[in-house]
C-alpha positions in Angstrom: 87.3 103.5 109.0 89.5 105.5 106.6 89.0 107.0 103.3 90.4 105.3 100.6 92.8 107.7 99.2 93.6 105.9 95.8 92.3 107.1 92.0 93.1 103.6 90.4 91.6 100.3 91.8 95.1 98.0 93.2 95.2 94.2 92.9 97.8 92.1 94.6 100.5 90.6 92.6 103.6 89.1 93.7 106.1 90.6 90.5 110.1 91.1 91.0 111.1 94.9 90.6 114.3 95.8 90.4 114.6 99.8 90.9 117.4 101.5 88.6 118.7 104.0 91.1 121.6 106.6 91.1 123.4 104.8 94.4 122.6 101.5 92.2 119.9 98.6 91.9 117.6 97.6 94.5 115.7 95.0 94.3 111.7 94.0 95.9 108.8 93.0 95.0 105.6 94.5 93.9 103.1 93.0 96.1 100.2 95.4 94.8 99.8 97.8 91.6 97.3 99.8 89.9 97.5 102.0 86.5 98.9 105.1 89.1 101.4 103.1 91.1 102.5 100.3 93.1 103.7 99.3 96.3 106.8 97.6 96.7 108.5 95.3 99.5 112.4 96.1 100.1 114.2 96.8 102.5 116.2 99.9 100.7 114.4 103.2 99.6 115.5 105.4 96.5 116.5 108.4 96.8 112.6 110.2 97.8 113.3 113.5 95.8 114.7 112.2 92.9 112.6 110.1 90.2 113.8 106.2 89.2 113.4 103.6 86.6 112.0 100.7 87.3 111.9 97.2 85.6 109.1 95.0 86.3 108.9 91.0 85.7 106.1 89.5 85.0 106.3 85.8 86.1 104.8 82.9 83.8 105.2 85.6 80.9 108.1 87.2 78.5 106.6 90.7 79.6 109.0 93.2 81.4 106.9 96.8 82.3 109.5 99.6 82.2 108.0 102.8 84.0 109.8 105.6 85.8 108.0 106.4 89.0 108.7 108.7 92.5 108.3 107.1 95.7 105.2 108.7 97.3 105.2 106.9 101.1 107.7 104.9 103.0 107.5 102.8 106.1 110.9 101.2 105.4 112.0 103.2 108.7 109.0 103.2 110.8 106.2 100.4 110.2 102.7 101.5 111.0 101.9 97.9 111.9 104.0 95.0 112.7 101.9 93.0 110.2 102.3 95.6 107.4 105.4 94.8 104.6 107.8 97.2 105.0 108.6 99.1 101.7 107.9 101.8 99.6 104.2 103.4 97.9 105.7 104.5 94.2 103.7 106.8 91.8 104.3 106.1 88.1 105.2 109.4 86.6 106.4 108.1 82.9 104.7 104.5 81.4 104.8 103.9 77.5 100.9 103.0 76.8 101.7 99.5 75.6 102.5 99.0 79.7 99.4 100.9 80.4 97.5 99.2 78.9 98.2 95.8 80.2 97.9 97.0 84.0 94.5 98.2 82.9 93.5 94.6 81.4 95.0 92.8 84.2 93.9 94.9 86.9 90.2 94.6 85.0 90.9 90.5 85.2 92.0 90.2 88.0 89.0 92.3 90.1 86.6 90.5 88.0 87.6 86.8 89.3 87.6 88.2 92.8 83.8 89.8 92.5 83.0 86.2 91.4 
């Protein structure tokens, strides 16, 4: 069994992104995210040395989270497993604290009804 790797507990979502690149927008969806990062299903990577803005809906909500983040893993190219989503692991490197803070609470929410 492998270590888990991750500082921040994840939870799965299912969030549009669209990622402001400098070849242009790309589009996924977040399909797991934590106060450090996210993972996101697409089927185009950013640029991995260069860092991105990203725009995040929340559905059933008026909330966008804006954070600028770096892609840290990619299986867009080479799946591990045929099961797995294929997409990009993104680090947040810039998040105002208003955003922050309502990962926090919903990632708090969110593990709470599962452990229930």
């Amino acid at each position: 069994m492998g270590r888990e790797r991750r500082q921040f507990p994840r939870v799965e979502v299912s969030w549009p992104v669209t990622m402001l690149t400098a070849q242009g927008p790309i589009h996924g969806e977040i399909t797991n995210i934590s106060l450090g990062g996210a993972f996101v299903h697409c089927l185009e990577e950013p640029d991995a040395n260069e860092p991105f803005r990203m725009v995040i809906t929340v559905p059933d909500s008026r909330r966008f989270i804006r954070a600028t983040a770096r892609v840290a893993r990619s299986n867009i190219y080479n799946p591990d497993d045929a099961d797995e989503l294929s997409g990009i692991g993104v680090r947040f490197v810039d998040i105002s604290e208003d955003d922050r803070q309502y990962i926090r609470e919903l990632v708090s929410r969110l593990d709470e009804s599962r452990i229930k």
